[in-house]
C-alpha positions in Angstrom: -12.4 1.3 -3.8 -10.6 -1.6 -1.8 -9.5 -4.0 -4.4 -9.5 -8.0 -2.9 -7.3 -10.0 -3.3 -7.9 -14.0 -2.5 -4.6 -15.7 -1.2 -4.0 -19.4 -1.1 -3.0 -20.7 2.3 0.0 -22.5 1.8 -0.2 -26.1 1.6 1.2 -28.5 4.9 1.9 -32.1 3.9 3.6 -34.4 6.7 5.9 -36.3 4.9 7.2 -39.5 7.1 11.0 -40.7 6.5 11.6 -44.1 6.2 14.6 -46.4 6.7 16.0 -48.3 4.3 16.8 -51.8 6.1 20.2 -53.2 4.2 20.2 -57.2 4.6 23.7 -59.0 3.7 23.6 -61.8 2.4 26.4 -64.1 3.0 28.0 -65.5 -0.6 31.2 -67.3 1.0 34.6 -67.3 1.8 37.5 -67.4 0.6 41.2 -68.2 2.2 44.2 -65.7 1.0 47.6 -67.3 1.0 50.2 -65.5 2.2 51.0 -62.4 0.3 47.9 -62.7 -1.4 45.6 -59.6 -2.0 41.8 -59.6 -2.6 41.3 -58.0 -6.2 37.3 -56.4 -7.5 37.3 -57.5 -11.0 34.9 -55.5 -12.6 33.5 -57.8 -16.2 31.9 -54.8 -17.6 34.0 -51.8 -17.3 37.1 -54.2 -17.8 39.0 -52.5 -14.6 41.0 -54.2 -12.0 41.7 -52.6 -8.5 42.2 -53.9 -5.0 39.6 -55.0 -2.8 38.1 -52.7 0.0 37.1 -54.6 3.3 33.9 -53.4 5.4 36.0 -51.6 8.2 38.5 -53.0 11.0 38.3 -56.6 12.6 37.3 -56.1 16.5 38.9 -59.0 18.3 37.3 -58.8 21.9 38.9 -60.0 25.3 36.4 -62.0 26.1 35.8 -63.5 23.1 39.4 -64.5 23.1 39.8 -65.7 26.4 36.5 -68.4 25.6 39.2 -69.6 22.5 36.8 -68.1 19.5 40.2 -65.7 17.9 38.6 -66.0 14.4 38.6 -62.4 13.1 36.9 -62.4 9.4 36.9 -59.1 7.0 34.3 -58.5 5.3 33.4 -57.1 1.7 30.4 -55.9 0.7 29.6 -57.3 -3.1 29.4 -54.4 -5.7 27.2 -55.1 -8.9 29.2 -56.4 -12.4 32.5 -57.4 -10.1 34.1 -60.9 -9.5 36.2 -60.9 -6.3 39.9 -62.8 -6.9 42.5 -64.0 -4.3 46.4 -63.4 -6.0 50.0 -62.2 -6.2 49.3 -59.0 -8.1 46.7 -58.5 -11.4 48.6 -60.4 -14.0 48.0 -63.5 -12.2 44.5 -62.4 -11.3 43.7 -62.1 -14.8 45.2 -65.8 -15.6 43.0 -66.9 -12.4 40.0 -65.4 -14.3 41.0 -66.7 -17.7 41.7 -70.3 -16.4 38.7 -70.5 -13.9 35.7 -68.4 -15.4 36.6 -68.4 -18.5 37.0 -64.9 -19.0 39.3 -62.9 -20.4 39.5 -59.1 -20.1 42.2 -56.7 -22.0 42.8 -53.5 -19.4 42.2 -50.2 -21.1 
């Protein structure tokens, strides 16, 4: 005797990808001196490191020749961090100490 054996079908589900839409949201700005450097001050780790900017200024001809020559960089705000304009860390530190009013030891 033939023994029969039932078999599932296997199971199709259309599954539909979405985008995530990303929306900036501008915080401010802030003017380096000369010889100043943009440092991420991270609060909760208690690290210091140098600011990454959101990829190359484009400076069009067009755009220049109707006298707008602004180029802006742009940094993308990470969670727990506190953006400073200085010299070098030591003095970002005494910028955070004196203007926030907080003070972080480095590890």
């Amino acid at each position: 005797m033939k023994e029969i054996q039932k078999t599932e079908k296997d199971k199709i589900e259309i599954v539909k990808q979405t985008s995530i839409e990303k929306q900036t949201v501008f915080l401010g700005t802030s003017r380096l001196k000369k010889g100043h450097t943009m440092f991420e001050v991270n609060y909760k780790e208690h690290t210091i490191v140098e600011a990454k900017f959101d990829g190359i200024p484009v400076l069009k001809f067009e755009d220049a020749k109707n006298g707008n020559v602004s180029c802006s960089n742009k940094i993308t705000k990470k969670p727990d961090c506190i953006y400073v304009g200085a010299l070098n860390k030591a003095n970002a530190l005494k910028i955070l100490k004196r203007e926030v009013g907080l003070e972080i030891n480095l590890k």
